[in-house]
TORKOL-4160 file (C-alpha; in steps of 0.2 Angstrom, whole numbers, padded with zeros to 4 digits, m for minus):
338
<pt num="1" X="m0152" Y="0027" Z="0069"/>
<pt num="2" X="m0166" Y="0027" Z="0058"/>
<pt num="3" X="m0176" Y="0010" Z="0054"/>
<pt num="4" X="m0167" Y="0013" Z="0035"/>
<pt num="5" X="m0149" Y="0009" Z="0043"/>
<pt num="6" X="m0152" Y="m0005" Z="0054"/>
<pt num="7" X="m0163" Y="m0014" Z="0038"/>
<pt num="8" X="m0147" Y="m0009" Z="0028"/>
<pt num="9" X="m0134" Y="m0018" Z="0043"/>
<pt num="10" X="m0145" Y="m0032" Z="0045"/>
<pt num="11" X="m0147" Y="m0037" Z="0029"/>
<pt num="12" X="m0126" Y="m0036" Z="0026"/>
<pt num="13" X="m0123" Y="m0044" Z="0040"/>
<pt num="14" X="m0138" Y="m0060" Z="0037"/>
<pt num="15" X="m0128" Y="m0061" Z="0018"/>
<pt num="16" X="m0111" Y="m0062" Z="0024"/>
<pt num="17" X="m0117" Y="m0073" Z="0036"/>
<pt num="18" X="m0123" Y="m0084" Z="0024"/>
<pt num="19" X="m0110" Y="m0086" Z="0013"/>
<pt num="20" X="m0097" Y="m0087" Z="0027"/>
<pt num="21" X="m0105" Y="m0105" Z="0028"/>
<pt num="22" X="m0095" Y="m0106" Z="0012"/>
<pt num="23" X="m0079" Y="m0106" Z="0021"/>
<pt num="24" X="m0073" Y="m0100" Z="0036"/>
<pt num="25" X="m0079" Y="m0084" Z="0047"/>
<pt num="26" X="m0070" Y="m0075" Z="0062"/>
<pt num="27" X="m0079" Y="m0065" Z="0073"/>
<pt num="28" X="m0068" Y="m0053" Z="0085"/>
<pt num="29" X="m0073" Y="m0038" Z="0097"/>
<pt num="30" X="m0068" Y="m0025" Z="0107"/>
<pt num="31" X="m0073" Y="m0012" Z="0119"/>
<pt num="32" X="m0066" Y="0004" Z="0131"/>
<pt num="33" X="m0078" Y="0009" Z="0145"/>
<pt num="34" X="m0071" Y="0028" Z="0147"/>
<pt num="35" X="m0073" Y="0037" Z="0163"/>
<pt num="36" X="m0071" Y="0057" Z="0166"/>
<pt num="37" X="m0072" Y="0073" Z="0170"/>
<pt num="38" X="m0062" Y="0091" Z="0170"/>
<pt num="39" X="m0052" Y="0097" Z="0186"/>
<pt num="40" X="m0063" Y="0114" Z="0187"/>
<pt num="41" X="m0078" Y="0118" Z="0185"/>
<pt num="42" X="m0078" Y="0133" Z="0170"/>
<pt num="43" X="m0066" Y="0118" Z="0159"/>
<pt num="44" X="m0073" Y="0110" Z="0145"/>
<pt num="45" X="m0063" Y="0099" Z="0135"/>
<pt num="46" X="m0065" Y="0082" Z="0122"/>
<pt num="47" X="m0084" Y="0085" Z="0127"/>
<pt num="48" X="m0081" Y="0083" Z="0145"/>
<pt num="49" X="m0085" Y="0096" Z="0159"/>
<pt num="50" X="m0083" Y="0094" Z="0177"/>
<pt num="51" X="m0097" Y="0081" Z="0179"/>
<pt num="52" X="m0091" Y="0061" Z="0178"/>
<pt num="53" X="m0096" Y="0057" Z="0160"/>
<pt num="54" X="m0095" Y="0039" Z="0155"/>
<pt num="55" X="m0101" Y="0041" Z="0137"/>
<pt num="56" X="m0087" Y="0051" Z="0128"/>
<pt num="57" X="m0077" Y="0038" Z="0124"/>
<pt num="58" X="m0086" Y="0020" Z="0129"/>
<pt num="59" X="m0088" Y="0014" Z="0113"/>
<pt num="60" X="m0090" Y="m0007" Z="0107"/>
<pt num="61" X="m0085" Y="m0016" Z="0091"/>
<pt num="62" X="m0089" Y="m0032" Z="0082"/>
<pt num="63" X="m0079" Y="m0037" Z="0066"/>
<pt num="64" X="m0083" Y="m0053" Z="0056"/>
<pt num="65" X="m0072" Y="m0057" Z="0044"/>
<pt num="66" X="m0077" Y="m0070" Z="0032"/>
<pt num="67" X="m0068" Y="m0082" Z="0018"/>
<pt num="68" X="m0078" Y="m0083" Z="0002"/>
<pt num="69" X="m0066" Y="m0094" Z="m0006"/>
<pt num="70" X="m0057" Y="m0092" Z="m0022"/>
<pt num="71" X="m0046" Y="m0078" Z="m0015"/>
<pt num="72" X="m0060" Y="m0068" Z="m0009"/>
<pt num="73" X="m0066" Y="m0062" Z="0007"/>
<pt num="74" X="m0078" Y="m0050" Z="0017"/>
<pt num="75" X="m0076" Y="m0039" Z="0033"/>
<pt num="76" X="m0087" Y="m0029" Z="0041"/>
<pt num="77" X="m0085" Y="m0019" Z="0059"/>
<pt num="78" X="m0098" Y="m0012" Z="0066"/>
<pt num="79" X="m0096" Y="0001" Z="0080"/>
<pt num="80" X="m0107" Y="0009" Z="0095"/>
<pt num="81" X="m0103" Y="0025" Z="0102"/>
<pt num="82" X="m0108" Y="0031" Z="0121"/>
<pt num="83" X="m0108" Y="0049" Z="0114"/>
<pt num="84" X="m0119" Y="0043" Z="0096"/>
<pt num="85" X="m0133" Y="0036" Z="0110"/>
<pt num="86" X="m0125" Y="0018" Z="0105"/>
<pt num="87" X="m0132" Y="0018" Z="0091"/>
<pt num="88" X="m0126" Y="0006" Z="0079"/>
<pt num="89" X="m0114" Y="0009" Z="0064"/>
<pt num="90" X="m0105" Y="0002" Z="0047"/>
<pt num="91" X="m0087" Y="0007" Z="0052"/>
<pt num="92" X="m0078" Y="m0004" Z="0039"/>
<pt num="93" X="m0088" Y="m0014" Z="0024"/>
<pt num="94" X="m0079" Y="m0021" Z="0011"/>
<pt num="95" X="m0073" Y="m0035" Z="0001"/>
<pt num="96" X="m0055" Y="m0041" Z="m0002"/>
<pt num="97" X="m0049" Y="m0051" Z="m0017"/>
<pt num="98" X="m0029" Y="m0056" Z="m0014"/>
<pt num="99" X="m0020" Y="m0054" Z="m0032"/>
<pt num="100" X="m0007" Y="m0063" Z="m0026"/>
<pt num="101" X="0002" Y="m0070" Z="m0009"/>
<pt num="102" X="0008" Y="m0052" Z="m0007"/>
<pt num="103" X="m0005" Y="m0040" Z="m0014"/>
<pt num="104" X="m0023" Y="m0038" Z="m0012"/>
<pt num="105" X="m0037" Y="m0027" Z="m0018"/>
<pt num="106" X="m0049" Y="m0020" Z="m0006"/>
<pt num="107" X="m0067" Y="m0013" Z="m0013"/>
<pt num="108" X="m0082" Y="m0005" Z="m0001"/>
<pt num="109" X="m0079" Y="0007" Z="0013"/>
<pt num="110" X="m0063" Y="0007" Z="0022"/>
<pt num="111" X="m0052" Y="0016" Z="0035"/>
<pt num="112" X="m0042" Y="0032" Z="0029"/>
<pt num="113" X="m0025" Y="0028" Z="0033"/>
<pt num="114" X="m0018" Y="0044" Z="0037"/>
<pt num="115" X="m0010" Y="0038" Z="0054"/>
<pt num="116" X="m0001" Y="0028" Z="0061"/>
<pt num="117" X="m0014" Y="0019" Z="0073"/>
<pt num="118" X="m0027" Y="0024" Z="0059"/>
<pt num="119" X="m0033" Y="0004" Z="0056"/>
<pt num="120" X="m0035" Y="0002" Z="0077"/>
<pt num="121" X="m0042" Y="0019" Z="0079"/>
<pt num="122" X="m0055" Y="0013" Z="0090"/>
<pt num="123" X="m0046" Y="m0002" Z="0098"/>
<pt num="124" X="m0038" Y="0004" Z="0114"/>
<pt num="125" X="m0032" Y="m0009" Z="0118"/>
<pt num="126" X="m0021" Y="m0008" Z="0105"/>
<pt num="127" X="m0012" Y="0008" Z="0111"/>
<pt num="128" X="m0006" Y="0014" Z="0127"/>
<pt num="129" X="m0017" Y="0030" Z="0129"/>
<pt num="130" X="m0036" Y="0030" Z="0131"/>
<pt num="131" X="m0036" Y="0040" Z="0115"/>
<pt num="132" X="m0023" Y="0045" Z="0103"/>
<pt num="133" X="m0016" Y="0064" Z="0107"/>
<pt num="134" X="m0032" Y="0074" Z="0101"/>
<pt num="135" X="m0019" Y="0090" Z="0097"/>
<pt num="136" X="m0012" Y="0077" Z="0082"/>
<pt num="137" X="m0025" Y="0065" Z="0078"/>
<pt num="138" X="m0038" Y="0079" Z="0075"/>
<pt num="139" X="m0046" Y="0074" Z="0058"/>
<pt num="140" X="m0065" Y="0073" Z="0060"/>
<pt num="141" X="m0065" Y="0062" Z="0044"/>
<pt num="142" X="m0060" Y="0043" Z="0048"/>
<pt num="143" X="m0065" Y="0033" Z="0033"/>
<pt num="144" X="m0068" Y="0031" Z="0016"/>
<pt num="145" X="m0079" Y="0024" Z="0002"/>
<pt num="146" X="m0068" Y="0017" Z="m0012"/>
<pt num="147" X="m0054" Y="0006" Z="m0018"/>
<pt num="148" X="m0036" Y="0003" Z="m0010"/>
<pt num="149" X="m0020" Y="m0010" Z="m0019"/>
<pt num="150" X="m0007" Y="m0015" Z="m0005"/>
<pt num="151" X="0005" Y="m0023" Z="m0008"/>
<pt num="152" X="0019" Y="m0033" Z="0005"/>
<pt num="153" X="0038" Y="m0033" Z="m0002"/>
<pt num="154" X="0057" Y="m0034" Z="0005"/>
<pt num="155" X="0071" Y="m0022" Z="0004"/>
<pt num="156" X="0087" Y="m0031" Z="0010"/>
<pt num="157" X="0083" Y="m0035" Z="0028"/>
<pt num="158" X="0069" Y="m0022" Z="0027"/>
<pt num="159" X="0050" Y="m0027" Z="0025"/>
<pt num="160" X="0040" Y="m0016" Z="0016"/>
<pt num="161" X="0020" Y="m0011" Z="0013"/>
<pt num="162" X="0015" Y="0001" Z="0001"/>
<pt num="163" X="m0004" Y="0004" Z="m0003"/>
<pt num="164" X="m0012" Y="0019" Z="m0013"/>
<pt num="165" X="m0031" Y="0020" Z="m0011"/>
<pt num="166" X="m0045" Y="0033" Z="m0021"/>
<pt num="167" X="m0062" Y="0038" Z="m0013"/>
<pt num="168" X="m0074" Y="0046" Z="m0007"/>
<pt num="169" X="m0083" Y="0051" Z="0009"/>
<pt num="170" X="m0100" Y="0060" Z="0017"/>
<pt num="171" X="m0097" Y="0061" Z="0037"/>
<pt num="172" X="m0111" Y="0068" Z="0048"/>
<pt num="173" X="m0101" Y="0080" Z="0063"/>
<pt num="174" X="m0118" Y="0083" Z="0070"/>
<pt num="175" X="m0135" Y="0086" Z="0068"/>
<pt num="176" X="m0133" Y="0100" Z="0056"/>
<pt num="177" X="m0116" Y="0098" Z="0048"/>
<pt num="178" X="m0112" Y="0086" Z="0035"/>
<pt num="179" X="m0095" Y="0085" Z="0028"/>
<pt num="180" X="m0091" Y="0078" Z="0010"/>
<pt num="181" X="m0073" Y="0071" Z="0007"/>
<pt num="182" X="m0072" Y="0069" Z="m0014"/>
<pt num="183" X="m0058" Y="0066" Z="m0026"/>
<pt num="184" X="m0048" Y="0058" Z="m0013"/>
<pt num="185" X="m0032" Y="0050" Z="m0018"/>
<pt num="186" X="m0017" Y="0045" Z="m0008"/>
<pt num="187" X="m0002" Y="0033" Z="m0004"/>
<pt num="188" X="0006" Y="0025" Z="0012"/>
<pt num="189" X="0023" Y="0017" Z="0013"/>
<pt num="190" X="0028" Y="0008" Z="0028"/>
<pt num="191" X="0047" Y="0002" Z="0031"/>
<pt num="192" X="0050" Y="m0011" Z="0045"/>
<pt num="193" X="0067" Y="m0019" Z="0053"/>
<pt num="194" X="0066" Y="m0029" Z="0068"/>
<pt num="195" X="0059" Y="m0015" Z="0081"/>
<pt num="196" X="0060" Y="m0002" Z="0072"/>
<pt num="197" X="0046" Y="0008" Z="0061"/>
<pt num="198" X="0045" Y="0021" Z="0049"/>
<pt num="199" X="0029" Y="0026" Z="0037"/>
<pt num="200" X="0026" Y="0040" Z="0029"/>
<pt num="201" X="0009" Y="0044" Z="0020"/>
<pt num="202" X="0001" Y="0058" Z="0008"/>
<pt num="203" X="m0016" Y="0063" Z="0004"/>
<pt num="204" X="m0028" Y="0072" Z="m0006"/>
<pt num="205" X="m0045" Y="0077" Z="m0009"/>
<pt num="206" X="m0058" Y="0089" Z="m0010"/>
<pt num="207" X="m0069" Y="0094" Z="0006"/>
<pt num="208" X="m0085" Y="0104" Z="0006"/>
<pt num="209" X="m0096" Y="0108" Z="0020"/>
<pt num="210" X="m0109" Y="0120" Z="0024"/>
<pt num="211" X="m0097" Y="0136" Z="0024"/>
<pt num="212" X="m0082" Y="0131" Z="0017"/>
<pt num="213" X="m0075" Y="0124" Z="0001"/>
<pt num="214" X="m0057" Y="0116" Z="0002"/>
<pt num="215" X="m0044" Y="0108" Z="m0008"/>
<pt num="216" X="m0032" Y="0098" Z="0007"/>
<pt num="217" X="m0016" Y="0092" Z="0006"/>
<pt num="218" X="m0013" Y="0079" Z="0022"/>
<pt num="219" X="0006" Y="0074" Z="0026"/>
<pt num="220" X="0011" Y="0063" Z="0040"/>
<pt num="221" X="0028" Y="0056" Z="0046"/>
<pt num="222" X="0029" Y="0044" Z="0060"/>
<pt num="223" X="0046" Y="0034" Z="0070"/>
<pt num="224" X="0043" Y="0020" Z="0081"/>
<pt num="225" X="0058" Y="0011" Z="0091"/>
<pt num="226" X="0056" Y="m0003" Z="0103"/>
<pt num="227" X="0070" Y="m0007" Z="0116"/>
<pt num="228" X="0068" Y="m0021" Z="0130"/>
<pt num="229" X="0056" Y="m0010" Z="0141"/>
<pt num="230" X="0055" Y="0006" Z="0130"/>
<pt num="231" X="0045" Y="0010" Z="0117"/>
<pt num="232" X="0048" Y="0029" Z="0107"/>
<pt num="233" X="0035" Y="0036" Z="0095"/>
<pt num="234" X="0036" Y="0051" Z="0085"/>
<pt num="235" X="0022" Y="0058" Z="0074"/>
<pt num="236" X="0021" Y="0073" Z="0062"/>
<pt num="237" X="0007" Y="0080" Z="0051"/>
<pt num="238" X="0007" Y="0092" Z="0040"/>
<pt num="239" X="m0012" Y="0099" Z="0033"/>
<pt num="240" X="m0010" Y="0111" Z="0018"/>
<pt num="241" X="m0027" Y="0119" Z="0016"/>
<pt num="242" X="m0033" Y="0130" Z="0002"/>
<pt num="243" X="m0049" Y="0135" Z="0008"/>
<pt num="244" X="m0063" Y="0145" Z="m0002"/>
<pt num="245" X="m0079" Y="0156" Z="0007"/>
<pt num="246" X="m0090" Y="0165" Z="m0003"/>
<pt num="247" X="m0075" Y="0176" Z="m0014"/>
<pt num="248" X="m0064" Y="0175" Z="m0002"/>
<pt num="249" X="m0048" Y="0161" Z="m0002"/>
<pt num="250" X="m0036" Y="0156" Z="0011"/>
<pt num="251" X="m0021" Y="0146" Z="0011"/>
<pt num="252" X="m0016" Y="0139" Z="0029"/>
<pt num="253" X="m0005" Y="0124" Z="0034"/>
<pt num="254" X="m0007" Y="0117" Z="0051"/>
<pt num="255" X="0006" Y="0107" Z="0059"/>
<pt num="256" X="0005" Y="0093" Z="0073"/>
<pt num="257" X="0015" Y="0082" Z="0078"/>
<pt num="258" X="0018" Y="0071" Z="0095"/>
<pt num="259" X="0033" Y="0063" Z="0106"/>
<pt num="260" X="0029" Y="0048" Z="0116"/>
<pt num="261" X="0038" Y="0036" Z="0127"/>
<pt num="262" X="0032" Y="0022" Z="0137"/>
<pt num="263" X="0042" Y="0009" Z="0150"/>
<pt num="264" X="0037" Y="m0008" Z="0153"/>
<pt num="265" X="0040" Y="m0017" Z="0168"/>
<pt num="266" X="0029" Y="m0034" Z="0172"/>
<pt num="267" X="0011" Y="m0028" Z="0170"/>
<pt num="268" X="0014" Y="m0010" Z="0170"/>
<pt num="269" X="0016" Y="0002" Z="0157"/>
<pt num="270" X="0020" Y="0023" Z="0162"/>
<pt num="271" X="0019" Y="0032" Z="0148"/>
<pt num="272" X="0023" Y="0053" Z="0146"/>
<pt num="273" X="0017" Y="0061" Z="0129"/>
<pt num="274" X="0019" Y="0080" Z="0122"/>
<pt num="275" X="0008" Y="0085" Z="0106"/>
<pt num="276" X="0006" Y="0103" Z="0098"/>
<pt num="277" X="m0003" Y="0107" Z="0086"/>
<pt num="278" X="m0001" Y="0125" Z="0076"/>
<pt num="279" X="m0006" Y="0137" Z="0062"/>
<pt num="280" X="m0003" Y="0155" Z="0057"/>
<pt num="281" X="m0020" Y="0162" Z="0050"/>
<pt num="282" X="m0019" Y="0172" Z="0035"/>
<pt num="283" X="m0019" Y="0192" Z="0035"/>
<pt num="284" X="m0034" Y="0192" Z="0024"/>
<pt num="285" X="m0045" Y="0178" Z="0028"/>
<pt num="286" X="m0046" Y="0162" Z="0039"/>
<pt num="287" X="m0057" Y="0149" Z="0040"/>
<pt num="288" X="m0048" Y="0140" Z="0058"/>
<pt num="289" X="m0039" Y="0153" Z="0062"/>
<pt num="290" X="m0024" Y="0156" Z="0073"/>
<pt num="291" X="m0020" Y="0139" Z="0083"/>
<pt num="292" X="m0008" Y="0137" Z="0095"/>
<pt num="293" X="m0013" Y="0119" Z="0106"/>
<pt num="294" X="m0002" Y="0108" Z="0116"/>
<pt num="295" X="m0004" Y="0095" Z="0129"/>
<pt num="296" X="0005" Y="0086" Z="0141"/>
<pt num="297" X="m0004" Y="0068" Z="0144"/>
<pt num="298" X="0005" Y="0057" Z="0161"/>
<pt num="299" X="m0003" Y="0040" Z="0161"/>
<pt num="300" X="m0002" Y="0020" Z="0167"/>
<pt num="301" X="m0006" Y="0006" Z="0160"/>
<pt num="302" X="m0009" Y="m0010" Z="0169"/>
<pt num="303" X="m0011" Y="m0027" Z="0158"/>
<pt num="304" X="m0022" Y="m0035" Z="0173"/>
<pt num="305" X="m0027" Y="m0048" Z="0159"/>
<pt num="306" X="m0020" Y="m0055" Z="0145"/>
<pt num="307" X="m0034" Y="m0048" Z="0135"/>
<pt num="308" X="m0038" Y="m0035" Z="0143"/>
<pt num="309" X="m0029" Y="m0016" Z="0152"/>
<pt num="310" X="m0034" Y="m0003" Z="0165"/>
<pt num="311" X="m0030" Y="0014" Z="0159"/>
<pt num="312" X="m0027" Y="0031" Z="0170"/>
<pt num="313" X="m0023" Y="0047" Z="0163"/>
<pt num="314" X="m0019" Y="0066" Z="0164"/>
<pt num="315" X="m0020" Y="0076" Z="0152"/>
<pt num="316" X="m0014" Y="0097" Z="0153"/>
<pt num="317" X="m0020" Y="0106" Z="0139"/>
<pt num="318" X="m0015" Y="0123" Z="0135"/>
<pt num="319" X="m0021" Y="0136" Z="0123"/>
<pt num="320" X="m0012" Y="0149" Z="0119"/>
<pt num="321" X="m0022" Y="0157" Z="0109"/>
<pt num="322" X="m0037" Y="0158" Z="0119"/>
<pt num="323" X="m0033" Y="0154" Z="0140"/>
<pt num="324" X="m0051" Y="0151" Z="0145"/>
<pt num="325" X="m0050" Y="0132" Z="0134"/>
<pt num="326" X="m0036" Y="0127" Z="0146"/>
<pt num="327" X="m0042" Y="0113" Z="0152"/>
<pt num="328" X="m0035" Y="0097" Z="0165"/>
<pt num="329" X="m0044" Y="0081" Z="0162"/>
<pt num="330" X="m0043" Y="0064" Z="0173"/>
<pt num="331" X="m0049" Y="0048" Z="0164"/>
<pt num="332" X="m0049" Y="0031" Z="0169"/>
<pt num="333" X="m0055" Y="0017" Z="0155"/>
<pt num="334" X="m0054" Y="0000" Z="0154"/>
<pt num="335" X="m0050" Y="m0008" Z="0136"/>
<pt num="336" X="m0053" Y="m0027" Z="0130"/>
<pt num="337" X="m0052" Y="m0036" Z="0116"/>
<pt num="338" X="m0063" Y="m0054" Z="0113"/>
């Protein structure tokens, strides 16, 4: 990170401390240290090979969350990643003013809520996977710069959010590749009765990058059902992509979706997922390509502390479209919040 950046988060993080003095702060953390490797040693998936990796998916979090008084308040999150060198980052800045007991306006740079574990993507704990299924939840873009209007409401014996949000975005995939996200424009509404969960969410914006130009179109769909010990999750996403390179123009749509189960009993959770993820390319020009992924993902989680979880997974992944990215990978992770 370079001395611009960490000026830039100090200096946010010295003000909202300031004010916070004003009212009342909360400060709240989390962490996953992620352990693993591929079962062969020609397998490469997620960035891991056949060599014991522990900087994937560690990654550590700090959010204060400060009341300025007069219906307004602050939260910032900042995140470190094993695989960015740990270097330090704004995840979420922004400010919220509450319009009323049931609405609020949130200004700065926010979470994309395209998912259904979009706000906790990077709390582990708060799912029982050491990630969400990576054939699904395969967005590079994970936040936003703009404004977002939720608002809280019942239906009957249904309680209800809706939200609609506008933005923009610059992300940096790597050291060469920037992505810009603009004109983004989207809703969410989420549907709630006892243990049951529905949400449906639709987005749109523009995307360039270094060689393509695209107009997206994001659905996603997701079912959640709690019984005594079992818990059902279902998850579709629908991208519809009008892509443009040099004159050439391509119109792809790429499905996902996932199916997940989990059984509690005491401290221990078994869980058993299948994701896919597919798209027909074109017949006259593709920017992805055919894809044709799924995976099976066999885990246990172990609630050892009330605060915090040991994780152990499996995950077979298949390509169909091209054999040598088959890949099996082992992980182990501890998640914990504070």
């Amino acid at each position: 990170m370079n001395t611009h950046k960490k000026i830039f988060l100090l200096s946010i993080v010295s003000s909202m401390w300031s004010q916070a003095y004003a009212g009342e702060y909360n400060i709240n953390g989390f962490a996953s240290l992620t352990g693993g490797m591929t079962l062969d040693n020609d397998q490469s998936y997620l960035d891991y090979d056949d060599k014991w990796s522990m900087r994937n998916d560690t990654k550590v979090g700090f959010q204060l969350d400060a009341d300025l008084e007069n219906n307004l308040s602050a939260t910032i999150q900042i995140m470190s990643r094993g695989k960015e060198d740990y270097d330090a980052e704004l995840e979420w800045g922004y400010i919220n003013y509450a319009l009323t007991q049931s609405s609020d306006v949130k200004f700065g740079k926010l979470r994309l809520p395209i998912y259904y574990y979009s706000s906790s993507l990077d709390v582990g704990y708060s799912y029982d996977w050491i990630r969400p299924p990576q054939d699904v939840y395969r967005l590079p873009i994970s936040s936003y710069e703009g404004l977002d209007y939720s608002k809280d409401f019942a239906l009957g014996q249904w309680s209800g959010v809706s939200q609609i949000f506008v933005g923009s975005n610059r992300s940096e995939l790597n050291t060469t590749t920037d992505i810009d996200l603009t004109q983004v424009t989207g809703f969410v509404l989420e549907l709630s009765k006892e243990d049951f969960n529905s949400r449906i969410s639709a987005t749109n914006g523009k995307v360039d990058s270094l060689t393509t130009s695209s107009d997206i179109n994001y659905y996603s769909i997701s079912l959640s059902k709690e019984f005594d010990h079992l818990t059902l999750l279902s998850e579709f996403t629908l991208a519809d992509i009008s892509s443009r390179y040099s004159s050439l123009t391509a119109d792809e749509k790429i499905e996902s979706y996932l199916i997940s189960t989990a059984y509690r009993f005491n401290q221990l959770s078994p869980y058993l997922t299948y994701s896919k993820s597919q798209a027909d390319a074109p017949d006259t020009f593709s920017i992805y390509g055919d894809i044709n992924e799924s995976s099976w993902i066999y885990g246990l989680r172990w609630d050892f502390n009330p605060s915090a979880s040991f994780k152990a997974e499996f995950i077979d992944h298949t390509d169909k479209q091209d054999a040598t990215n088959d890949a099996q990978l082992a992980n182990v992770s501890i998640d914990f919040i504070f």
